[in-house]
VOGU-3710 file (C-alpha; in Angstrom, 3 decimals, decimal comma):
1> xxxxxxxxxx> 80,405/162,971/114,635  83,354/160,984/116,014  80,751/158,056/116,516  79,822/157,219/112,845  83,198/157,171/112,029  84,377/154,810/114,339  81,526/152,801/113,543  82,985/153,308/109,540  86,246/151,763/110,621  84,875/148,913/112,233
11> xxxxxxxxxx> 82,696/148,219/109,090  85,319/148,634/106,966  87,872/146,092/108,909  85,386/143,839/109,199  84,963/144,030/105,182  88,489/143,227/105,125  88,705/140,686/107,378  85,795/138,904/106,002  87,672/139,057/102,304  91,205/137,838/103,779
21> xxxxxxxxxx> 89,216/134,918/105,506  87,176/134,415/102,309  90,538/134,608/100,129  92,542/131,975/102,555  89,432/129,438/101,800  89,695/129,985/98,508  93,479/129,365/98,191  93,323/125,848/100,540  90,583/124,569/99,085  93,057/125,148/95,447
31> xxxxxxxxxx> 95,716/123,246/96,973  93,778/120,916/98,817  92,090/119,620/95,362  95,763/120,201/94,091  97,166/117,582/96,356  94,195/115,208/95,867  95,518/115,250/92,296  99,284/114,825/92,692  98,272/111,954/95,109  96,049/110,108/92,215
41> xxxxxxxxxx> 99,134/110,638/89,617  101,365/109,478/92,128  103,539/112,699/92,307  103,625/112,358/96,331  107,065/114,586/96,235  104,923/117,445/94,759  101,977/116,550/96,840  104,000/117,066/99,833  105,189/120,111/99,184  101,667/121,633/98,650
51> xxxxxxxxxx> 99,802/120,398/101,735  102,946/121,871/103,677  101,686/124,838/101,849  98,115/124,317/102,996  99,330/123,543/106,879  100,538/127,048/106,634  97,085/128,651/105,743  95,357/126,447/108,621  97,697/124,550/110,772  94,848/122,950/113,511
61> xxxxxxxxxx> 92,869/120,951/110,530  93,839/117,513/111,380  92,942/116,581/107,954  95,691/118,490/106,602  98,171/116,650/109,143  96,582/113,092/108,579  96,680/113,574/105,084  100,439/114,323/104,734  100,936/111,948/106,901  99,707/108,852/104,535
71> xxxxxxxxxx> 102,223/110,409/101,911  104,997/110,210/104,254  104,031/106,533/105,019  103,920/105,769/101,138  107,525/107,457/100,740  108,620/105,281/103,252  108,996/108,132/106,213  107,336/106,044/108,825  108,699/108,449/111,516  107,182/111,581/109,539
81> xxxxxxxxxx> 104,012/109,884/109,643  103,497/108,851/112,647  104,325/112,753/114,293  101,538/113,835/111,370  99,100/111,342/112,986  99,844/112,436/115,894  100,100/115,945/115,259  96,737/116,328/113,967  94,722/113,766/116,320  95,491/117,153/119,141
91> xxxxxxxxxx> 92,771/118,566/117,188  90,625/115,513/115,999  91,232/111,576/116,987  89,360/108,988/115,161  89,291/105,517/113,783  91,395/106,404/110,122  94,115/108,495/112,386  94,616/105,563/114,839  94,364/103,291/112,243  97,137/105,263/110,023
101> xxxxxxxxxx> 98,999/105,931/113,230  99,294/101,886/114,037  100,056/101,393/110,320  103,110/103,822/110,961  103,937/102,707/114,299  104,055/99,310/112,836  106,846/100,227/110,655  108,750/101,467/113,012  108,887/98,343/114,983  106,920/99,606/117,853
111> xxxxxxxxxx> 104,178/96,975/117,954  103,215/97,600/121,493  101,886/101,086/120,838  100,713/100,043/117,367  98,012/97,309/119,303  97,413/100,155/121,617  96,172/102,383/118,252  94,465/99,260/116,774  92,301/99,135/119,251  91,707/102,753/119,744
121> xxxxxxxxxx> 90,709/102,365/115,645  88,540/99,493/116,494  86,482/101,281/119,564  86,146/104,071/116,907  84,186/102,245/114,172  83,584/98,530/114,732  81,901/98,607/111,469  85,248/99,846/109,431  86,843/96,764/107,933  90,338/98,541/107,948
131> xxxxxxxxxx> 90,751/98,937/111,574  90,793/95,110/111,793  93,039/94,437/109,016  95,654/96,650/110,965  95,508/94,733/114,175  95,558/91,862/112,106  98,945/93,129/110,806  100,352/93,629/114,389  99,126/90,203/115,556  101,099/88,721/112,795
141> xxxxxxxxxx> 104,495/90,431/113,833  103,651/89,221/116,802  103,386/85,577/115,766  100,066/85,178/117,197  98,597/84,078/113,646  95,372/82,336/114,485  94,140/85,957/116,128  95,267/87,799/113,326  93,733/85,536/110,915  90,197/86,386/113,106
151> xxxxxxxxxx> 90,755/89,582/112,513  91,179/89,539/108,937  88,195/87,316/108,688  86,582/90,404/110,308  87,983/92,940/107,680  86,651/90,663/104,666  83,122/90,693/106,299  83,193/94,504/106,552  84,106/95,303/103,232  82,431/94,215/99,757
161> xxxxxxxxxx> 85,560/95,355/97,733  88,120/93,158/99,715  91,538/95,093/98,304  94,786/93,080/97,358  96,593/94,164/100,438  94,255/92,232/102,586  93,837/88,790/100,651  97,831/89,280/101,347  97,509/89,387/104,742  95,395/86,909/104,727
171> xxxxxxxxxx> 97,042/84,561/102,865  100,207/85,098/105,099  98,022/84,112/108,250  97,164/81,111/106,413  100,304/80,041/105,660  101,318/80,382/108,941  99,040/77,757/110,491  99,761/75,361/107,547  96,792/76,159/105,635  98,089/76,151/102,418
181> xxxxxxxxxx> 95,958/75,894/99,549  93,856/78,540/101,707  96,755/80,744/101,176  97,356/79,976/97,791  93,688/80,787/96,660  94,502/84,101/98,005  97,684/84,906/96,968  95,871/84,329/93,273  93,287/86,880/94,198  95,946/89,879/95,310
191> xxxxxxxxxx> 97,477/89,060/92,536  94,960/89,456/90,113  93,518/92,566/91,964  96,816/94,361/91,785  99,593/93,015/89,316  102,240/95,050/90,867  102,167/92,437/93,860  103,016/89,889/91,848  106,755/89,274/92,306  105,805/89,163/96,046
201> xxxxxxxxxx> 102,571/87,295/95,695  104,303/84,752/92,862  107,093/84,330/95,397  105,059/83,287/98,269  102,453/80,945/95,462  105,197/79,076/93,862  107,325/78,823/96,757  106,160/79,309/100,638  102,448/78,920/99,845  103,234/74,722/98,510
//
């Protein structure tokens, strides 16, 4: 008699545990489609707060971590960031965490470790176009302009949909080496792919870029 019972319990905790599992999915995969929308209406305060939320539900994803870690780099928390990125690559590393994670470092002036990252992006995917953009970006702080312009040569071959932020690059490289109706043409091109660039991108046209 005392066996069926037990075996009862068991069957009816594991009922329960299945439906608090099944529940907890339910809920992140809410917030997570929650944040995805805060991000797209650029409410990144609010889409903070809720994947915080979803961190507390399931706080090894490295998703979760990488993902609040690109809003704290558009609110300007570089140092938030870059503990996200690195947070979350203890669970997964790859080339858009070490990529982020450079991006981040970057910021914060530490261009050393933001190579080291670049790289690590690079050995990750050769094929991604945005690993090369962001050693591109630390080769330029560096003053070494000729290699970064290489490597944004690279990015533009790897992508069809070359975005704003790169022709900007770019165009800074070529500027740089005194190529200046190179940088001009691209300057013109961020700033028709993304008018909000255009104080910065008219600036460098009508002034550094002659």
């Amino acid at each position: 008699m005392l066996l069926p019972i037990i075996s009862l319990l068991f069957t009816i905790g594991g009922i329960g545990y299945i439906a608090i599992v099944t529940m907890q999915r339910i809920r992140l995969y809410r917030l997570e489609n929650r944040f995805r929308q805060q991000v797209q209406a650029g409410e990144h305060r609010a889409a903070l707060t809720t994947i915080t939320h979803a961190l507390q539900l399931d706080p090894c994803a490295a998703s979760l971590y990488h993902n609040r870690a690109r809003v704290y780099y558009e609110l300007g928390d570089f140092f938030s960031a870059e503990a996200d990125y690195t947070r979350g690559m203890r669970f997964s590393q790859g080339a858009t965490s070490y990529a982020g994670r450079a991006a981040a470092r970057l910021a914060l002036g530490e261009t050393r470790s933001a190579l080291i990252d670049a790289n690590h992006a690079i050995a990750c995917s050769r094929l991604w176009w945005r690993s090369y953009y962001e050693r591109g970006r630390v080769y330029t702080v560096l003053g070494h302009h000729k290699i970064a312009l290489e490597d944004f040569e690279q990015a533009f071959e790897l992508t069809r949909n070359p975005p704003a932020e790169l022709y900007m690059a770019r165009a800074e490289a070529y500027r740089q080496i005194g190529k200046q109706e190179d940088a001009r043409r691209d300057y013109e091109a961020a700033l028709k792919l993304n008018p909000q660039l255009g104080k910065l991108a008219a600036n460098q046209l009508f002034s550094g870029a002659e």
